[in-house]
Each structure stands twice: as C-alpha cells, then as structure tokens.
N, C-alpha and C positions, 0 to 999 in steps of 0.2 A: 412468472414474470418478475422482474426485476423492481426493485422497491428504487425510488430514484428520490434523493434526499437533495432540500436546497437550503439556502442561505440567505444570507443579507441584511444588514440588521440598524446601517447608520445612515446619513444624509447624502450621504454620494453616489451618484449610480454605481453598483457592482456588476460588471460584466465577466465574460470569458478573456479579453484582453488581459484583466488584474489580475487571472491566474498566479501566474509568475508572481505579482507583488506580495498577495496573500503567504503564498511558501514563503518567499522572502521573509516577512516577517517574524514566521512561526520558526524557522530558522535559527536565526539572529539570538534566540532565545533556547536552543535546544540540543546545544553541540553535548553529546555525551562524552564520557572519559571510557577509552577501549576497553577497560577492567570491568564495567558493566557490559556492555555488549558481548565480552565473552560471558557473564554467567548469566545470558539471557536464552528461552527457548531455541528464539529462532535459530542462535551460533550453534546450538547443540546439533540440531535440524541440518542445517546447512554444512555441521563438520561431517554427520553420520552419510550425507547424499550426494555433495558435490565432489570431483575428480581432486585427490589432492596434488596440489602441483598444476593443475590445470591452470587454463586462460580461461579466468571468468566476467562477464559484464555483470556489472549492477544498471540495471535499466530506472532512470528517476536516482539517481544518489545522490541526492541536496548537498549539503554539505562535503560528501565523500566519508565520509565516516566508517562505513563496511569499507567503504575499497581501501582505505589507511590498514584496518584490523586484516582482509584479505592479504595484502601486499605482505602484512606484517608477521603471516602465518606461511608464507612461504606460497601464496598462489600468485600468477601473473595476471592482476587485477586493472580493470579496467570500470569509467564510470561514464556514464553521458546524463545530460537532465536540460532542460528547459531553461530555466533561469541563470543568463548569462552574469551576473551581476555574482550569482552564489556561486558559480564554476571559476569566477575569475580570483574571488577572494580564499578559495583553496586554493587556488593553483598557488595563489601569491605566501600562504602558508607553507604549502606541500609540493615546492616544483616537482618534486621525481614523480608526483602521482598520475595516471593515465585519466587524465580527466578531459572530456570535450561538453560544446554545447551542441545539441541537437533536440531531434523531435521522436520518440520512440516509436512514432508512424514509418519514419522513415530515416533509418540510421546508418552510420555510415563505415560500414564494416561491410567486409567482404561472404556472402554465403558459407556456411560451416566453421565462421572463424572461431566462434569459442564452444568450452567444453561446456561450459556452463554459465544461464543467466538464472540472476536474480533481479526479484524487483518487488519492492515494500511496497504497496497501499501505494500506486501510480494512476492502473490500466481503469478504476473505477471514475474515473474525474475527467474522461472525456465524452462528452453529451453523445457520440454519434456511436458510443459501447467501445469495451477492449479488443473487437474483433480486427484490428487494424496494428495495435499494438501487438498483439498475440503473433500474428503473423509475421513481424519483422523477427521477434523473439522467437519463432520458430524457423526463420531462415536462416539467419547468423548464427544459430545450433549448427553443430555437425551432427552425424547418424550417430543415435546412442545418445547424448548431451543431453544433461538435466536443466531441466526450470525448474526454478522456487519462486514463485508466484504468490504473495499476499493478496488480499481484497477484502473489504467489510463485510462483516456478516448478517445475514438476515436472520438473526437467530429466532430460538422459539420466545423467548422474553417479547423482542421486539413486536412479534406476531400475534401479540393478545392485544393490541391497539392503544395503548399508549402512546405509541413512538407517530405512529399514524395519525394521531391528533395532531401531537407536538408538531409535526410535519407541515399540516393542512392547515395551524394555527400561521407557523412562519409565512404560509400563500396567500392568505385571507386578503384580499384588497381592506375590505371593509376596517380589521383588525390593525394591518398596517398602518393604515391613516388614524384609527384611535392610538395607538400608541406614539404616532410623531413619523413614520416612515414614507416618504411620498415616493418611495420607486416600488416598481414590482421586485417580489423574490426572486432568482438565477438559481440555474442548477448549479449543485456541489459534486454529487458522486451518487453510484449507484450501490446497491448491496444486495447480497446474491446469496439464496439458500444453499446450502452444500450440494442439494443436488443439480440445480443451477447453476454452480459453478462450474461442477462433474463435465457437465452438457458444453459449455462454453471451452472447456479446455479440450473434452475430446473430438465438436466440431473443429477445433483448433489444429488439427491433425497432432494433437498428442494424445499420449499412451499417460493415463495416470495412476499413479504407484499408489500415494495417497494425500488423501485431505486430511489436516490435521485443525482442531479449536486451539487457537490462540490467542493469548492478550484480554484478561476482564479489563473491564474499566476500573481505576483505582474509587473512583468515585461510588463505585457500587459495594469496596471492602471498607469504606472508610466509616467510622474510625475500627480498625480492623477487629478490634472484641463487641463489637456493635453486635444489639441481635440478628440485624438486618445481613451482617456481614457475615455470622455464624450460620444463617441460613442459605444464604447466598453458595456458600463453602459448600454447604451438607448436597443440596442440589445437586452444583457443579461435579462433584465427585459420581453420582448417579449417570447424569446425564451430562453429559460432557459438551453437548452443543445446546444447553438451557442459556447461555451468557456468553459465548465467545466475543468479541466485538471483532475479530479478525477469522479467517482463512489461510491457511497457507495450502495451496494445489502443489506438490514435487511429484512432477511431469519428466515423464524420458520420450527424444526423439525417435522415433519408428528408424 
C-alpha cells in the first residue's frame, strides 16, 4: 500500500488549488545550468534508453530545463506542466521551445505521437494515484516508446518508522494547534515501494525493463566525511535501495 505523505505548515489554508503556487515557488529558486544536468544520473539513464533523435515529451517540465538540454542534444523535444505562470515565463526566455500548459490526465497530443516520455517526481502528487496520468503517457507513446518515469521512494530507511511518525506528527490536530497551526494538514504525494511501483506500471499496460535507486538526500551526506555520511555510503553500496529518495521505472510500450 502506498505511503501517502502530507504537508502544511503556516497560517493559510493549504489546498489542492495552490498546487501550482507551491512549484511555482520551489521553481523561481531552482533553475539549473545544463552542465549539471548532463553529469547527473538521470541524463546518463535517459541517453543509454531513450530513441536518439526521437520526439520526446517531458510530462511536468516546470521550468523546461530537460526539454532546453533535450532539444539541445539533438531530440525533438517537447514539454507540458500545470502552472501557467512557469510555462509562460520560459516561453518568454526560450521561444523556440515546445512548451504548452496542460493537465498530464489529459494531454493534448495525438495517440502514438512520441517516441519517448519522461517525467521527474509528477504522477505522485495527485490524491486520486498516477493511474490517470500513466495512462495518457501510455497513449501518446507509440508501439515500442520508452517511459522514464521518476517517483519517491518508499525506501527501507523510511520503513523502520521514523518517517511515519514525522508524518502522523504533521496530521496531529491536537499537535497542530500547540505549535500555532489552526488548518488541517493536505496531502503532498504518495511513495511507493519498488515493488509497488513494478505493479503500478505494469497494471499500466507497460513492459518494464527496469527500476533503478536514485537521488540520496544531500542532507543524509552532509557534511560528507561525517560518520553518519561514511556509513550512510558503506550501506548504500550493499543495498542499494537502503536510501534512495527517488525511483526511476524505464518502461517500453507493448
């Protein structure tokens, strides 16, 4: 079952409407330089899987940042995301870029138009599951078309109950009101064991190639010759899904 994490923390109601505002924020604050994004995992990942030359969507691409690095590696890239406000202030950066707003329930491409989607940490932050979003991203594939699919991890760390406290402490009506908070918490996102994942993408009508652990938390290396962070290291090398905070599912259409 899926671990369903929430939020909420200052004097204003926080709903599903501020979605959008919340990315906006985190945003505004997080545009990378493409020199990192190539020497990062995921680009490794996504040069070894997806068609090169292909037409690819990035489903959720805030900023546009992949599709800038895509377009700029020779694919015919494309992005859509939610927040009109952050599509409109790339476009006004990046006209040539293929950027639209929409909703990844329901997006507005033609059946089999690309060869390949991606989509970073999206399909978890909609209350009603990615079963909805999966589906468009599986119809807008053509036969054969890869997904790269990100999502938080349920990992084994989290699952010794720590994180489950932290969780139930942010719900606490009671705790709420002692600390100053007079709304209820809102959901955030869900996170999903590897094999849970498995299940969700191959209910999805995909074929999946593999799951890979991605992205520790920097916060768990820091400061990186910390004992904490040399053990953290020794682990992760053993068990490789002890720490992940990410998922990547690369999925091919039947």
């Amino acid at each position: 079952m899926a671990f369903k994490q929430h939020t909420g923390k200052g004097m204003v109601p926080d709903d599903s409407s501020s979605m959008a505002a919340q990315w906006e924020a985190v945003w505004a604050d997080c545009e990378q330089n493409l020199e990192d994004l190539e020497q990062s995992t995921t680009w490794a990942l996504l040069q070894s899987h997806l068609p090169q030359g292909g037409r690819i969507l990035e489903a959720g691409c805030g900023t546009g940042q992949w599709v800038r690095l895509l377009a700029s590696k020779g694919y015919n890239a494309y992005g859509i995301d939610f927040s009109e406000r952050t599509v409109r202030a790339s476009k006004t950066k990046w006209p040539d870029l293929e950027l639209v707003v929409g909703d990844l329930r329901s997006m507005p491409y033609q059946d089999g138009f690309f060869d390949g989607v991606m989509s970073l940490g999206a399909v978890e932050h909609d209350v009603q599951g990615p079963s909805a979003a999966l589906a468009e991203m599986y119809r807008v594939l053509r036969s054969g078309g890869i997904l790269f699919c990100t999502v938080p991890c349920h990992n084994i760390a989290r699952h010794l109950g720590a994180f489950a406290l932290k969780d139930w402490a942010r719900r606490n009506r009671w705790l709420r009101r002692l600390k100053g908070y007079n709304y209820d918490s809102v959901f955030w996102q869900y996170l999903w064991t590897p094999r849970e994942y498995a299940q969700i993408l191959t209910n999805s009508g995909f074929e999946v190639i593999r799951l890979v652990p991605l992205e520790l938390r920097k916060s768990l290396l820091t400061p990186p010759q910390s004992f904490k962070a040399r053990i953290i290291r020794c682990i992760q090398k053993h068990y490789p899904w002890f720490t992940p905070h990410m998922i990547a599912g690369i999925c091919r259409k039947p």
